[in-house]
C-alpha positions in Angstrom: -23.4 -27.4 26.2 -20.6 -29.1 25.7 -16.9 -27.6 26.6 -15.3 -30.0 24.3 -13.1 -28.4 21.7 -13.7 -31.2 18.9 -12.0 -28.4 15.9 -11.1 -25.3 17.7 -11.2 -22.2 15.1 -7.3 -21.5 14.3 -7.2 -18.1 13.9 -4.2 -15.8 12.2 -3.7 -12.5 13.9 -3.7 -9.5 11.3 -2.8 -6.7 13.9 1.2 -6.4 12.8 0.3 -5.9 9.0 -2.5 -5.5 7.2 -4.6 -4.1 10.2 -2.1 -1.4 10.5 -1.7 -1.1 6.8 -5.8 -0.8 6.3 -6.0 2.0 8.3 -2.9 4.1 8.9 -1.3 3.3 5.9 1.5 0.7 7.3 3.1 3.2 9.5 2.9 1.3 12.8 6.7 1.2 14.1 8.9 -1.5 15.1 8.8 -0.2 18.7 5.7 -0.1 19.0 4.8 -3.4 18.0 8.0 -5.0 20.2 6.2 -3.2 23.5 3.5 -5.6 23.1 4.7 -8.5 21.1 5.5 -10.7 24.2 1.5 -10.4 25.3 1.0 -11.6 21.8 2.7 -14.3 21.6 0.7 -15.9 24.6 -2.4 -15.1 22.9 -2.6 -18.9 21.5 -2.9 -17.5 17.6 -2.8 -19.8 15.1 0.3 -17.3 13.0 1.1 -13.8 13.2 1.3 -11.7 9.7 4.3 -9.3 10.4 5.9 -9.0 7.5 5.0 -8.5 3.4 2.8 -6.6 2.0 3.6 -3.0 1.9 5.9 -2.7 5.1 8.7 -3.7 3.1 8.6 -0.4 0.8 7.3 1.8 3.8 9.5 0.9 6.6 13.0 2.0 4.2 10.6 4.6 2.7 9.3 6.4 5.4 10.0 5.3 8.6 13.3 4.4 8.1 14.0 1.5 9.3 15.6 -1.6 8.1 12.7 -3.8 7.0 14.7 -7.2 7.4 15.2 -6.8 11.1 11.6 -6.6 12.1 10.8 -10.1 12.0 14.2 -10.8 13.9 13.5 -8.6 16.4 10.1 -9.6 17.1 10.8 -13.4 17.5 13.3 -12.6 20.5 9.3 -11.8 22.0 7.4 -14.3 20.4 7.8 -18.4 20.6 8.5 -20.4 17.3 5.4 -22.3 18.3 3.3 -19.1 17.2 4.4 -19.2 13.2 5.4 -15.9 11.5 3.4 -14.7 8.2 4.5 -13.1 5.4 2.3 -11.7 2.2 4.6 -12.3 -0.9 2.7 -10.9 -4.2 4.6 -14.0 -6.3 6.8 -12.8 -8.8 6.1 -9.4 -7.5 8.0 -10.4 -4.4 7.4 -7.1 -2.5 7.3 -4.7 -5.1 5.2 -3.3 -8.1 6.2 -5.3 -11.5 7.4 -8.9 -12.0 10.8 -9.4 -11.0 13.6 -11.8 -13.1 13.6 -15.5 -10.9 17.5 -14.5 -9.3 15.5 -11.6 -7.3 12.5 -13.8 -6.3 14.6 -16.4 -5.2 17.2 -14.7 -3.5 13.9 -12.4 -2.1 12.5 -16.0 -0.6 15.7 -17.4 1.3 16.6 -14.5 2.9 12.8 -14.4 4.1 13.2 -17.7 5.5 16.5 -16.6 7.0 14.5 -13.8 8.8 12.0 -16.1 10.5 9.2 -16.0 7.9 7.1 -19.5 8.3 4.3 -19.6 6.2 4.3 -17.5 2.9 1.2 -16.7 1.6 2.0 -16.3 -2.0 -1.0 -14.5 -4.2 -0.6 -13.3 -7.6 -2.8 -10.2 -9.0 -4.3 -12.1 -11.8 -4.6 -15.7 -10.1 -2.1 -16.8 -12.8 -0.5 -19.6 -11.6 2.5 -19.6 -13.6 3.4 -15.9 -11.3 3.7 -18.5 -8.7 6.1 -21.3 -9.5 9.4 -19.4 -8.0 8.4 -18.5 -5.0 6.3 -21.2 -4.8 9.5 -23.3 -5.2 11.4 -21.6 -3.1 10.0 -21.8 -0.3 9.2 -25.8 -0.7 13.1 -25.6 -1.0 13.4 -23.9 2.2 10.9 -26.4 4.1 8.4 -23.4 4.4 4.9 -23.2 4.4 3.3 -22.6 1.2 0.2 -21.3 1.3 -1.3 -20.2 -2.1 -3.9 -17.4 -2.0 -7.1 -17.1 -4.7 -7.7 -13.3 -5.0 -11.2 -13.5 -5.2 -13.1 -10.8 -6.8 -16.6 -10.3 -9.0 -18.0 -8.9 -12.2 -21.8 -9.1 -10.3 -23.0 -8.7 -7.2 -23.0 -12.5 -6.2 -20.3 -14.9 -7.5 -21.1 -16.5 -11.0 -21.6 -14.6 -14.2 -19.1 -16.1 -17.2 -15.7 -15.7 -15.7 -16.0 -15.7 -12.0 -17.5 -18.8 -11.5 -17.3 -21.4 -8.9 -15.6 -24.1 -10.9 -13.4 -20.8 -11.6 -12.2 -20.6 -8.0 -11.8 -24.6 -7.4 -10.0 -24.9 -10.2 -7.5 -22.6 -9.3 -7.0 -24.1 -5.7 -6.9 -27.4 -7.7 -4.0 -26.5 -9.4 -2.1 -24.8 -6.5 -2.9 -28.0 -4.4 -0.8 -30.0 -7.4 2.3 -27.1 -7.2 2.8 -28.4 -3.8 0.4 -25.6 -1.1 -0.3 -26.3 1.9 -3.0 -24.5 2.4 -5.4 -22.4 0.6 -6.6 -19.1 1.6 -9.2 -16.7 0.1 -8.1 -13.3 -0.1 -11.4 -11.2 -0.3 -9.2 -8.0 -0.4 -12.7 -5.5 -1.1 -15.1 -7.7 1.2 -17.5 -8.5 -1.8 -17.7 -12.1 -0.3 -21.2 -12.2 0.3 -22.1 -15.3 3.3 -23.9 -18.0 1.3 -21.3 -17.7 -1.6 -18.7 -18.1 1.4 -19.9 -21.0 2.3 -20.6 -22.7 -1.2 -16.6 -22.0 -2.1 -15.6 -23.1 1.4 -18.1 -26.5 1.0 -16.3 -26.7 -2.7 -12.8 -26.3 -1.5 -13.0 -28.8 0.8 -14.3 -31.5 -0.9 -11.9 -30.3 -3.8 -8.4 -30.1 -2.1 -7.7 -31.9 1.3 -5.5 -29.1 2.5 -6.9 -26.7 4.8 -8.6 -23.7 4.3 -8.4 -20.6 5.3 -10.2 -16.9 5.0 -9.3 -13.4 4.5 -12.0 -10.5 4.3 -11.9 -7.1 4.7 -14.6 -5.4 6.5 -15.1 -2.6 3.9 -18.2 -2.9 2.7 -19.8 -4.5 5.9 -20.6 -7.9 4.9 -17.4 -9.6 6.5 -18.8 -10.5 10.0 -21.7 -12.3 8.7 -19.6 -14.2 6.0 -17.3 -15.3 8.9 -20.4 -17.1 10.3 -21.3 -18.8 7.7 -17.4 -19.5 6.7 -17.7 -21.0 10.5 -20.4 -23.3 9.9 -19.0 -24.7 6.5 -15.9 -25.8 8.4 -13.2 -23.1 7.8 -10.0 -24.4 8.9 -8.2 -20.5 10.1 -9.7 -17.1 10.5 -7.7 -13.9 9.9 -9.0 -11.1 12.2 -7.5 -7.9 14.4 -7.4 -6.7 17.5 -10.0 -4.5 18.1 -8.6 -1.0 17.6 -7.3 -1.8 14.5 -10.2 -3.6 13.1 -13.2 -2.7 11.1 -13.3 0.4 8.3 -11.0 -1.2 6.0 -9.5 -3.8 7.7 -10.8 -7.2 9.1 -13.3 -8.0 12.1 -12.1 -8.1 15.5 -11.5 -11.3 17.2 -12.8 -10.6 20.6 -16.4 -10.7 19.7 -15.2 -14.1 17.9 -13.6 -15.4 20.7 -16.5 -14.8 22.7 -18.8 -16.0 20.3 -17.4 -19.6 20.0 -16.3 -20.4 23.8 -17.9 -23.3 24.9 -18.7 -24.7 21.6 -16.7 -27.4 18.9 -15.1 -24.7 17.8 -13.7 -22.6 20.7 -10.5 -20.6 19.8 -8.7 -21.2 23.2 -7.6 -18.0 23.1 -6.9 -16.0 26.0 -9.5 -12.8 26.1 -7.5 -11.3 28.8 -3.9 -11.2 27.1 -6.7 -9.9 24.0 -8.1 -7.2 26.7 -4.1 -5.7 27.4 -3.0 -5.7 23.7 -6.7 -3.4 23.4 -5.4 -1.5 26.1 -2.1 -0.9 24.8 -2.9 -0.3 20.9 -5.5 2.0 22.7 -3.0 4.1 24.7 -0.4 4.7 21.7 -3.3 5.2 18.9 -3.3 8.9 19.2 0.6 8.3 16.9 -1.4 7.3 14.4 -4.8 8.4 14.5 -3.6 11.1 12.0 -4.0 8.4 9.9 -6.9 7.4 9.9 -9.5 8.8 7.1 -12.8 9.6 9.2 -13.9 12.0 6.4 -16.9 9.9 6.3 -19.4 9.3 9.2 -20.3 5.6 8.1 -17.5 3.2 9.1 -18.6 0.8 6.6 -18.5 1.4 2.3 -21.7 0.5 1.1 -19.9 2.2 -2.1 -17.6 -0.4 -3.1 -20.5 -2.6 -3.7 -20.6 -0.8 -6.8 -17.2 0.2 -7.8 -14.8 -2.8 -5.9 -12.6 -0.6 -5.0 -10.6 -1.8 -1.9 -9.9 0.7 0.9 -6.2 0.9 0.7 -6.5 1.9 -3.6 -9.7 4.1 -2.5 -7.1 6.2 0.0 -4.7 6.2 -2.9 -7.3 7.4 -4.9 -8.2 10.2 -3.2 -5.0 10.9 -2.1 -4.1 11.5 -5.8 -6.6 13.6 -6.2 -6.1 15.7 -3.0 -2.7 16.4 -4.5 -3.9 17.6 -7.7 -6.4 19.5 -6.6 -8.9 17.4 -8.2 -10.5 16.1 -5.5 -14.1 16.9 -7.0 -13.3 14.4 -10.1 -13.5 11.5 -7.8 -17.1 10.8 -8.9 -15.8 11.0 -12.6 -12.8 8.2 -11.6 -15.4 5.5 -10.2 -17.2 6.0 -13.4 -14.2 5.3 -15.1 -12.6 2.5 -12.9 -14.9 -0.3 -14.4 -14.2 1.0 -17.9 -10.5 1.0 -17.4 -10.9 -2.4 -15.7 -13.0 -4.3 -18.6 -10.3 -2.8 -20.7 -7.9 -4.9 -18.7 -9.7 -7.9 -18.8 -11.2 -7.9 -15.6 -8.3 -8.2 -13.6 -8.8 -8.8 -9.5 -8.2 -5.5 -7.9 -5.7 -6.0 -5.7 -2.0 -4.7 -5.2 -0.7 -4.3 -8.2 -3.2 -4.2 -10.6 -5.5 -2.3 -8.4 -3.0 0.3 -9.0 -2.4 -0.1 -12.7 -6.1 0.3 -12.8 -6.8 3.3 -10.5 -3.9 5.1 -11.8 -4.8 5.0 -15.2 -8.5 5.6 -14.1 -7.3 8.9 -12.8 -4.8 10.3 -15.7 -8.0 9.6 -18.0 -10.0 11.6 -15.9 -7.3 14.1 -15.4 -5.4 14.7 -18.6 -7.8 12.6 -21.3 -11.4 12.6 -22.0 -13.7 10.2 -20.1 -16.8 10.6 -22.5 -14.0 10.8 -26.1 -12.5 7.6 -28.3 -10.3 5.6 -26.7 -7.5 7.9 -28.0 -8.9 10.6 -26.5 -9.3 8.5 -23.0 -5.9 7.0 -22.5 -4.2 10.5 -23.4 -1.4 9.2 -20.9 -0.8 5.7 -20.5 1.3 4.6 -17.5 4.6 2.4 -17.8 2.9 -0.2 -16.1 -0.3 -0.4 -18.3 2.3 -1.2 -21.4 4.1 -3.7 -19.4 0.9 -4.9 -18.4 -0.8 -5.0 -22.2 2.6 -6.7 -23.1 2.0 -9.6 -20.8 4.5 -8.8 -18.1 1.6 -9.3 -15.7 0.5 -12.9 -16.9 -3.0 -13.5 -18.5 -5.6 -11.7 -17.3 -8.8 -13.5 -16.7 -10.4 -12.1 -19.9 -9.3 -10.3 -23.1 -7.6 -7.2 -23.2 -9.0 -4.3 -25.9 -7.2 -5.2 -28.4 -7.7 -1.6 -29.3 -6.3 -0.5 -26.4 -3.4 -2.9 -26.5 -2.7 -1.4 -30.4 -2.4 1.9 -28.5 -0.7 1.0 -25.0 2.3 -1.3 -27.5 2.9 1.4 -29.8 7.0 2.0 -29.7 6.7 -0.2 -26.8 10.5 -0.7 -26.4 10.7 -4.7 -26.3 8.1 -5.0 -29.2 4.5 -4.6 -30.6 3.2 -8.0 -30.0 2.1 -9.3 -26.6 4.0 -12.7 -25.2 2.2 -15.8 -24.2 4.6 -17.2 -22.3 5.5 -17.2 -18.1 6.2 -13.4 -18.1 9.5 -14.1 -15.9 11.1 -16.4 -18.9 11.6 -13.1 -20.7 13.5 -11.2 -17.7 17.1 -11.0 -17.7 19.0 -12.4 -13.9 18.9 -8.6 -12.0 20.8 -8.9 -9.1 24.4 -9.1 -11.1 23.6 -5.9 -12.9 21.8 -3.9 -9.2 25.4 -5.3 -7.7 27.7 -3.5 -10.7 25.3 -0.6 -9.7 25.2 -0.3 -5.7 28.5 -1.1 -5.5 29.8 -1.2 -1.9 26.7 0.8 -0.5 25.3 -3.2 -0.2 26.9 -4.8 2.4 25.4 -8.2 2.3 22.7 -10.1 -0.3 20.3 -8.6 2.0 20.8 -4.7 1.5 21.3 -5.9 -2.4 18.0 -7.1 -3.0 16.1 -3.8 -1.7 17.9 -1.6 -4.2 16.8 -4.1 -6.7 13.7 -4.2 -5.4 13.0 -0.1 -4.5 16.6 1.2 -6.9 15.6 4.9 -5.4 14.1 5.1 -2.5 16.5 1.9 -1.6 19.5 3.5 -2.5 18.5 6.8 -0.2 17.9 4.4 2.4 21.2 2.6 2.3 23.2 6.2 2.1 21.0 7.6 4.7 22.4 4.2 6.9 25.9 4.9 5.9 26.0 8.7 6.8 26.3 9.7 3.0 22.8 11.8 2.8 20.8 13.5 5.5 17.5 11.1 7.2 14.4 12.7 5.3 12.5 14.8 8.3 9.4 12.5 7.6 11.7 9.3 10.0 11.4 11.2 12.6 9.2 8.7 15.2 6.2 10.9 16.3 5.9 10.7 20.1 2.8 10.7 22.3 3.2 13.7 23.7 3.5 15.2 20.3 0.4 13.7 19.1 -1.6 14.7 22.2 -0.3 18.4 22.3 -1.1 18.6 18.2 -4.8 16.9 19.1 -5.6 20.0 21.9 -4.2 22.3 19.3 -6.6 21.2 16.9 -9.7 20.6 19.4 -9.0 24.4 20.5 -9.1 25.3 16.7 -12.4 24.0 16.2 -14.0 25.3 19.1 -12.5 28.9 18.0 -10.9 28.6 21.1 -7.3 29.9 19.9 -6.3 33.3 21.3 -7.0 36.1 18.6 -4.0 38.2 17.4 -3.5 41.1 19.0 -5.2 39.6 22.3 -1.7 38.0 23.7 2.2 39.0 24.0 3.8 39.2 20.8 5.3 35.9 19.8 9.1 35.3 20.6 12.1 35.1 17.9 11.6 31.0 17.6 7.8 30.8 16.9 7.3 29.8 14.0 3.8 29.9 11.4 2.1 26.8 10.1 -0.9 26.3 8.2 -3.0 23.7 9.3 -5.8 22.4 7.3 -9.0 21.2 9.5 -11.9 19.6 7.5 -10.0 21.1 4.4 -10.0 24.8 6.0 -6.8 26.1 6.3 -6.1 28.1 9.3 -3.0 29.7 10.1 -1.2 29.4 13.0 2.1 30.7 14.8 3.2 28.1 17.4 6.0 29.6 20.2 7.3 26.4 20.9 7.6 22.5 20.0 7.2 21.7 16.1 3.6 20.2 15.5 3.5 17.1 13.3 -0.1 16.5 12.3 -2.9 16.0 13.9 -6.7 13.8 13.5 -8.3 15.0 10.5 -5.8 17.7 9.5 -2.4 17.9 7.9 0.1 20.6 9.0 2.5 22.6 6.2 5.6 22.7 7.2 7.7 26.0 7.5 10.1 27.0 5.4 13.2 25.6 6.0 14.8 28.9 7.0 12.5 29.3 10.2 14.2 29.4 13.2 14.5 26.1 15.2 11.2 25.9 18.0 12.1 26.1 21.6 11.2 23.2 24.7 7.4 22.7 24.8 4.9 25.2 24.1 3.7 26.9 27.5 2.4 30.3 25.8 -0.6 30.1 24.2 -1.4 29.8 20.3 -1.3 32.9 18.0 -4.4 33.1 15.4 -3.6 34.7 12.6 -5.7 35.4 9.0 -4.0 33.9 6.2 -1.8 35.7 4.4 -0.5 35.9 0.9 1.7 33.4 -0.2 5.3 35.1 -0.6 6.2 35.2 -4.6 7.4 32.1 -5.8 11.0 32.3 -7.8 10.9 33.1 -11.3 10.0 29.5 -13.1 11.2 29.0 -16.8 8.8 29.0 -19.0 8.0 28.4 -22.7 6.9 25.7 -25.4 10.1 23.5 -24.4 9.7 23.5 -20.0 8.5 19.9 -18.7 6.2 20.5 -15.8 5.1 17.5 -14.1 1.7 16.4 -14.2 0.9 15.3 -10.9 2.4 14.7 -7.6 5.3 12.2 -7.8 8.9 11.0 -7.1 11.1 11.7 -9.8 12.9 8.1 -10.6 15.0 9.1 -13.5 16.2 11.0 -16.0 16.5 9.6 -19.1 18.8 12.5 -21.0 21.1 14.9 -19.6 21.8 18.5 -20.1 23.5 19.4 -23.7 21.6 16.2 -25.2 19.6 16.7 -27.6 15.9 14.9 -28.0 12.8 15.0 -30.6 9.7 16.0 -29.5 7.6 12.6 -28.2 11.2 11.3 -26.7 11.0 9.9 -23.2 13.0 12.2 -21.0 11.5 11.7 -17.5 10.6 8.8 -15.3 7.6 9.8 -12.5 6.5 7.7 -9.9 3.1 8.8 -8.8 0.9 6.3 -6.6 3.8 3.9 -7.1 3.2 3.2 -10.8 5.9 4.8 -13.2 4.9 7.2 -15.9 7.0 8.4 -19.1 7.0 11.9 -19.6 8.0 13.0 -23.0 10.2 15.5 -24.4 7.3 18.5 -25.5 9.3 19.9 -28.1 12.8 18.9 -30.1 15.9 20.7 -28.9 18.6 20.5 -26.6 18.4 19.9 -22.9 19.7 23.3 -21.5 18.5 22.4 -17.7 17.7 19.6 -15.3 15.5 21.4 -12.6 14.5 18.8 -10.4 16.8 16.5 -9.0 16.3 12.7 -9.1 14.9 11.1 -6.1 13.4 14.5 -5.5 9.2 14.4 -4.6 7.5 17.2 -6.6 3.9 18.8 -6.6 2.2 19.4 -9.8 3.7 22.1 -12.0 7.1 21.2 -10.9 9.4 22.2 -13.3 11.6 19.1 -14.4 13.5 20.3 -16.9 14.0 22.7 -19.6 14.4 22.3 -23.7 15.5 24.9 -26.2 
């Protein structure tokens, strides 16, 4: 056989972004990934995503870090040959609602300014009008545009009256005609089966003469074999992970790849032994993560979302949510509902953020409506976004909206009862003047500005946590590997009952400390003479209270068993017809009124973030606001009291 590479496979290396984001929930740190960057970049990749997506909310979030340095720091490792990838959700940028044209602009050059090459810009509904900024921007900037067809089904098998294939080419037509320069299929639930892959490949290509590229997740298990037949209808790039970060719900490896094509027309050239030593590496520093990772299920691939489309990242949200409420048995009763909620919407692609908009609301009608009542009855609590979203703040979906539900979702909807039809972003006010009056000096450069625009709460924490203003939230705190293998032997030694019994060993000393630490969702408590636990594989750890005594060097003695005891009486709560309790789990964004103001019954009085979607809570009876309980920015559990009426 012939060694010739005649059109070597390009391939764009996942591991920095989504790979990390599919399956520990985009926690990976910047010093993590700078270790092994330099090995990387000598790979012979095509690009490397490290940027977009969610790591722009998590790394300010919860690891703390500055999210605009990443890309900086990562190209003192990495030659300028090897591009840099960004996802940009279009007039999204890297948050949750459509943002005015100042912000998306602005978002762009300082992007570029980072390093960012090739922006794949996507938009949740594939409308292209949620493209043009960005899109602009970076052709401004003498970027790479690369314009991304969220590809999704109402069948099994593409077709049926909406997704059809002259659907998906002329979409790609159009974005060829904004200016892209290259077109990528973002299969973001791996429901691209292999014979429709290549059909839409075959289609593309004799439709657009740009080059094509393709994006599956390994969810449901078809991936691999649409990759082969994506292969032998002439696929321009590949996106794949490294090994240890591949599969479950995040994107084939590319060492079997690799090995697959050497020799052939369409060798990679990459190098499988600078592959082998990232393996090695992500290997030897996966126990920081593995916490992570959900392996509540045996099978490593989701036949399930065959049925429901439900990609693995909103699927962990999902349950997540539920987990919190203590609903975790209604998650059969949400998949019923997803679909219903989703033909409601139109049909719209689920993918980040309407994957969202539709799981959330999925889950309040399951948890505070009635699935099987009216409409009315269903969408008992409609989420912020849902309005925006009937309103046409999202663009057009790809089929009608209830008009029912629409009636319902607009009523006393503050900017009017009738849906636009226009580019949602012409109806946004410039934001970045008014964030500025608002931040003040806390933003030192356009930079700093644009995340409190972007994340106003959790941005502004971040920016006073930098400044020495507010204490770091205990959660930044990196998680070392001795941590995470101490907390895995605690937890092996748990399971095999191994644990010393109370009573059987010297009575712990002054700073042990309990926890309760919840194995297969048992809860066992333990008392740990020595260095603080963080979590461990397939178990969370409560944290003490904060009046425990500080732990001691690492733990020599062994661990104290103990039964479970009663939970200490909680304070005195108010109570009564006029206490707001929250709902759910969630971060409380903002308070609407303030104590002595008086509000009617139905009045919005709370702003709750819960799986990143905002929710008005309303005033439940008229009065005057005698309390605020919890404090904005605060995270509260369900039945948090919020504030108090009378």
């Amino acid at each position: 056989m012939s060694k010739k590479k005649k059109n070597p496979l390009k391939i764009t290396d996942l591991t920095f972004r989504d790979g990390h984001q599919s399956l520990f929930a985009t926690r990976m740190r910047t010093e993590d990934i700078e270790a092994i960057a330099e090995t990387a970049g000598k790979v012979g990749y095509h690009s490397m995503e490290v940027w977009g997506g969610a790591t722009f909310d998590t790394m300010h979030r919860f690891l703390g870090e500055d999210p605009w340095e990443r890309p900086r720091t990562l190209r003192k490792y990495i030659p300028e040959e090897v591009k840099f990838q960004m996802l940009l959700r279009g007039q999204n940028a890297v948050g949750y609602r459509n943002y005015a044209d100042d912000v998306v602009e602005a978002f762009v050059d300082e992007a570029c300014d980072v390093g960012i090459n090739i922006f794949r810009i996507f938009d949740a509904l594939n409308d292209p009008r949620n493209f043009e900024t960005a899109a602009k921007a970076v052709l401004k900037n003498k970027q790479h545009f690369q314009a991304a067809l969220s590809f999704t089904l109402t069948e099994r098998r593409m077709g049926g009256n909406i997704f059809t294939l002259e659907y998906w080419l002329g979409k790609a037509k159009t974005f060829a005609e904004m200016g892209a320069h290259s077109i990528c299929i973002k299969d973001m639930a791996g429901l691209l089966s292999p014979d429709d892959a290549y059909t839409l490949i075959k289609g593309l290509k004799d439709t657009v003469d740009i080059p094509i590229e393709l994006h599956c997740h390994t969810t449901s298990g078809l991936a691999e074999y649409t990759f082969l037949k994506a292969i032998e209808a002439g696929v321009d790039i590949l996106d794949t992970c490294s090994a240890p970060f591949a599969n479950r719900t995040s994107h084939p490896a590319i060492e079997p790849i690799v090995a697959q094509l050497q020799g052939t027309s369409r060798d990679t050239g990459l190098d499988f032994d600078k592959l082998n030593e990232i393996n090695e590496y992500l290997e030897g520093i996966a126990p920081k993560y593995r916490h992570l990772l959900d392996t509540t299920r045996l099978a490593v691939v989701d036949i399930g979302v065959l049925r429901h489309q439900v990609p693995g990242g909103m699927l962990s949200n999902l349950v997540n949510q539920l987990r919190q409420a203590n609903a975790t048995d209604k998650l059969g009763a949400v998949f019923k509902e997803l679909p219903r909620v989703r033909k409601d919407l139109g049909f719209p692609p689920l993918v980040t953020p309407t994957s969202q908009i539709v799981g959330v609301q999925a889950v309040q009608n399951v948890l505070f409506g009635n699935p099987d009542g009216s409409l009315e009855e269903r969408y008992k609590m409609i989420s912020g976004q849902v309005k925006d979203y009937c309103y046409g703040l999202y663009g057009t979906p790809p089929a009608e909206v209830n008009e029912d539900l629409r009636t319902l979702a607009l009523k006393g909807y503050p900017r009017g009862e009738e849906p636009i039809t226009c580019r949602p972003a012409d109806i946004l006010e410039p934001e970045l003047e008014a964030a500025k009056a608002e931040i003040g000096d806390l933003a030192k450069d356009r930079k700093d500005l644009i995340l409190y625009t972007l994340f106003p709460t959790t941005g502004k924490r971040f920016l006073r946590v930098r400044e020495g203003l507010e204490d770091a939230p205990a959660e930044w705190t990196p998680r070392t590997i001795e941590e995470a293998q101490a907390e895995e032997a605690l937890v092996a030694k748990a399971k095999a009952g191994e644990l010393v019994e109370k009573g059987s060993a010297a009575a712990p000393s002054s700073s042990a400390r309990s926890y309760q630490i919840f194995v297969d969702g048992e809860a066992i408590e333990v008392t740990i003479d020595g260095a603080l636990p963080c979590a461990a594989p397939g178990a969370t750890i409560a944290s003490p209270a904060p009046s425990a005594p500080a732990p001691v060097a690492a733990a020599s003695q062994p661990a104290v068993v103990t039964a479970p005891s009663p939970a200490a009486p909680a304070p005195s709560a108010p109570s009564g017809a006029g206490v707001l309790t929250s709902p759910m789990p969630g971060l409380v964004i903002d308070y609407k009124v303030k104590a002595g103001d008086k509000v009617s019954a139905g009045d919005v009085v709370v702003v709750l973030e819960a799986m990143k979607m905002e929710n008005n809570l309303e005033a439940p009876i008229s009065g005057t606001v005698k309390e605020i309980v919890s404090a904005q920015g605060s995270t509260v559990e369900t039945g948090a009291v919020l504030l108090v009426i009378e």
